[in-house]
One Martini backbone bead per residue (centre of mass of N, CA, C, O) as a GRO file, in nm:
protein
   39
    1UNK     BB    1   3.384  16.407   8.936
    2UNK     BB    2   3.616  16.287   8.807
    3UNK     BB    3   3.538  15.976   8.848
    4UNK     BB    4   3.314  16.001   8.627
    5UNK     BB    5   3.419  16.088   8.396
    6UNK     BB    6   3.657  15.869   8.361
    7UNK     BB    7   3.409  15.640   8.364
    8UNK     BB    8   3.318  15.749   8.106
    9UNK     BB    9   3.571  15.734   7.911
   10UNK     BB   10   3.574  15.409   7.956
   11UNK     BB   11   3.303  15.351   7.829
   12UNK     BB   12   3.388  15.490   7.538
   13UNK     BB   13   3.611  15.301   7.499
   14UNK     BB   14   3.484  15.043   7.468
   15UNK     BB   15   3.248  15.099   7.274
   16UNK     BB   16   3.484  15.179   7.054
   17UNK     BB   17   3.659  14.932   7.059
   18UNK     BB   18   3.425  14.730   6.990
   19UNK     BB   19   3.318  14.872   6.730
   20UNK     BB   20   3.583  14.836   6.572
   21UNK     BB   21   3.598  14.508   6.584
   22UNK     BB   22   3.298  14.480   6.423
   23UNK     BB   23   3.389  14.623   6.169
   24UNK     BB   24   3.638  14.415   6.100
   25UNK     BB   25   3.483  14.179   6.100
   26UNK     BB   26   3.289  14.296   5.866
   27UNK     BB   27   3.491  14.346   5.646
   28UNK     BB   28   3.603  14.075   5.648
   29UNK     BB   29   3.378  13.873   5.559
   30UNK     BB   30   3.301  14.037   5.291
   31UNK     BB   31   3.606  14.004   5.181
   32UNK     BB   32   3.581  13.679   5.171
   33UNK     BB   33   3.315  13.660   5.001
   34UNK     BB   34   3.411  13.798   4.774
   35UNK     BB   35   3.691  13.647   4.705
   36UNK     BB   36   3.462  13.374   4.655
   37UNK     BB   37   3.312  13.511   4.437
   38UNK     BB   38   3.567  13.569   4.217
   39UNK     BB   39   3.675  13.265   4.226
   0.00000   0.00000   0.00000
């Protein structure tokens, strides 16, 4: 039962570093899109 939940909890946390990482390219290329139309 341990090893599953485990397993489980290392799924969410990839899912969830991914998601991160995600968010993070697209708040950039935003970021730089914005500072390229104001410039």
């Amino acid at each position: 039962m341990m090893g599953v939940v485990t397993d489980g909890w290392g799924y969410v946390q990839a899912v969830y570093g991914i998601t991160i990482l995600v968010f993070v390219a697209y708040a950039a290329s935003l970021w730089m899109r914005r500072n390229e139309l104001g410039s």
